[in-house]
N, C-alpha and C positions, 0 to 999 in steps of 0.2 A: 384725463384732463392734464395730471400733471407730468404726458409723456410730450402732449401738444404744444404747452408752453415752453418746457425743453430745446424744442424743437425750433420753434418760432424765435427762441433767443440764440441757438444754435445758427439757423439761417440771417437771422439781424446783426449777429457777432463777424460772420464771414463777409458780408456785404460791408465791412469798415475795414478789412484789412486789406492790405497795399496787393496790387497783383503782381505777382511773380514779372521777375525779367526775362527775358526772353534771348536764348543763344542766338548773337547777331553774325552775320556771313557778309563781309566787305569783295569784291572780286574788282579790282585797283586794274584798271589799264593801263597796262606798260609797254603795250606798243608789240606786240612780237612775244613780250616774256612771260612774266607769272609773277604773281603777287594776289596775293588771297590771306585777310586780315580777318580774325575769329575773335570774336569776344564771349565770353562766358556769361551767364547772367550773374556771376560772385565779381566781376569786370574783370577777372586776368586775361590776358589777349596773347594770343599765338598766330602769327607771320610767317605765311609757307612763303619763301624765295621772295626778291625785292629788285626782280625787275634788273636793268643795265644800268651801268657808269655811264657819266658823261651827262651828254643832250642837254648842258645849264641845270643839272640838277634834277632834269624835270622828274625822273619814276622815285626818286626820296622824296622828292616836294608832294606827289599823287599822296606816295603813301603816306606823309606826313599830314596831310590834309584828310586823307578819309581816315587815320586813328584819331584827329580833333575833332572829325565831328562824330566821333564814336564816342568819345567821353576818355581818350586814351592818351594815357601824359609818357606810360613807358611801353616798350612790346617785354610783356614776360618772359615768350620764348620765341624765337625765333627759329626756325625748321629751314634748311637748303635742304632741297631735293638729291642736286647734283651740282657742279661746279660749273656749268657754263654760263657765259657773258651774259644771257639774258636772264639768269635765277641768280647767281651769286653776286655779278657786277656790283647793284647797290648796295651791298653792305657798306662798305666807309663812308658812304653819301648820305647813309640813313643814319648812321652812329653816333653824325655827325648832330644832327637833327631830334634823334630821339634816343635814351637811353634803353641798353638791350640788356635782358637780365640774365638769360639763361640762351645757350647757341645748342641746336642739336641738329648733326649732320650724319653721315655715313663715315664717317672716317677720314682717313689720308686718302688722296684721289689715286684713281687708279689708270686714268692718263696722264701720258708721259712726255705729251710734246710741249713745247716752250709754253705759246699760249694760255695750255690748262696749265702750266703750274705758275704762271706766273697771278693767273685767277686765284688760285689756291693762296699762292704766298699773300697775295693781297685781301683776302679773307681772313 
């Protein structure tokens, strides 16, 4: 009898507590690039590549809009892929917009025409 009761307050104790958060997966339209927003259920949030410069703002304004409605005031880390227009362009655009805590890339680029490094130096 008194494993029952145990039990019955074991099952009544879990039915009050809060349910687990849930890792959320944002996949941000940038037209042609990549941008893909993680949020953890402890809420740290990791930003794989931020989409192109320019266009009035519009791939910082996308991603700035689906981390508010993610509950996301900074991006923790933010991940480039690689350094082209359509992955690394928004970063000044987004920086501008949301603070970035931690940057993790592959290194120094490993193109060498104007173009990429002028992507690079603007990263």
């Amino acid at each position: 009898m008194r494993t029952l009761y145990s039990a019955i307050l074991a099952l009544a104790a879990v039915s009050v507590l809060p349910a687990a958060k849930n890792l959320e997966v944002y996949s941000i339209d940038v037209e042609g690039g990549q941008a893909s927003l993680i949020v953890s259920p402890s809420g740290e949030s990791m930003l794989v590549d931020t989409g192109w410069a320019g266009f009035n703002k519009r791939d910082a304004d996308r991603i700035a809009a689906a981390a508010k409605s993610a509950g996301v005031k900074k991006i923790d880390y933010l991940v480039i892929t690689h350094y082209h227009a359509d992955h690394v362009g928004g970063v000044p655009q987004l920086a501008e917009k949301l603070p970035i805590v931690n940057f993790v890339d592959h290194g120094p680029s490993v193109e060498e025409t104007k173009p990429a490094q002028v992507l690079f130096n603007a990263y």
